[in-house]
C-alpha distance (Angstrom), angle and dihedral (degrees) to the residues before:
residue distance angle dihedral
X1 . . .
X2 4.10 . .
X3 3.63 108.1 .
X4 3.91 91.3 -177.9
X5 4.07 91.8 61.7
X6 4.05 98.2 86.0
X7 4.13 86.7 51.9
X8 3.94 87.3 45.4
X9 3.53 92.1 59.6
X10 4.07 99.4 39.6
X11 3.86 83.0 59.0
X12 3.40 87.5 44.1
X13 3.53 103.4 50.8
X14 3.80 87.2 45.3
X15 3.47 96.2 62.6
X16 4.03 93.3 50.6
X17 3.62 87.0 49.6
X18 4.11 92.0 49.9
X19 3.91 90.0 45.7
X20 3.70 84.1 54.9
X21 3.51 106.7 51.8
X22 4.17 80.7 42.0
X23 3.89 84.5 66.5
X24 3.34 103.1 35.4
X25 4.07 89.4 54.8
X26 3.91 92.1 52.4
X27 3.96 87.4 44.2
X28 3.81 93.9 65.7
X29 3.63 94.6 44.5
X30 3.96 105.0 44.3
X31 3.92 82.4 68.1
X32 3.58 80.3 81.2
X33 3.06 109.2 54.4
X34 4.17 93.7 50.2
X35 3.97 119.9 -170.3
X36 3.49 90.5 -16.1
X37 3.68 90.6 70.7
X38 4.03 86.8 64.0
X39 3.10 103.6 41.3
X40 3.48 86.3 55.7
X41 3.23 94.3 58.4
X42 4.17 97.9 49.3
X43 3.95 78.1 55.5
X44 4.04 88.8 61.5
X45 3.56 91.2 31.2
X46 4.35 87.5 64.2
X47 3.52 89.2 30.1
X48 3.73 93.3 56.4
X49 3.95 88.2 45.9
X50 3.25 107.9 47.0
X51 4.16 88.7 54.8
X52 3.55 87.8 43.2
X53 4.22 87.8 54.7
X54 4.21 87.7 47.6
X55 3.81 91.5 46.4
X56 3.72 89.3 50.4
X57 3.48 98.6 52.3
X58 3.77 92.0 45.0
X59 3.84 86.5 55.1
X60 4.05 77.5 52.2
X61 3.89 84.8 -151.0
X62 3.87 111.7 152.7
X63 3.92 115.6 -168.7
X64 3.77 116.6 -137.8
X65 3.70 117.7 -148.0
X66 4.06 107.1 -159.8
């Protein structure tokens, strides 16, 4: 018998309920911003690849599908 499972799942729940309210904040305000909030993110999206590519190939790690 776990006695420690009922607080595991208040924290849980918590944090579900947190990450919601986090999305439902930046929800009302990206109205706002329009298109330019998505092109902004394509511009970190390429960013964020392109650095991901050069830290790959400094890592000089090459996976091998079989």
């Amino acid at each position: 018998m776990n006695l420690y499972l009922p607080h595991k799942i208040i924290i849980m729940t918590g944090f579900w309920y947190f990450l919601g309210d986090m999305f439902e904040s930046i929800f009302k305000v990206v109205p706002f911003f329009g298109l330019w909030f998505n092109k902004l993110l394509i511009v970190l999206g390429f960013i964020a690849y392109f650095f991901w590519l050069r830290y790959m190939s400094k890592q000089n790690e090459v996976e091998k599908f079989d």
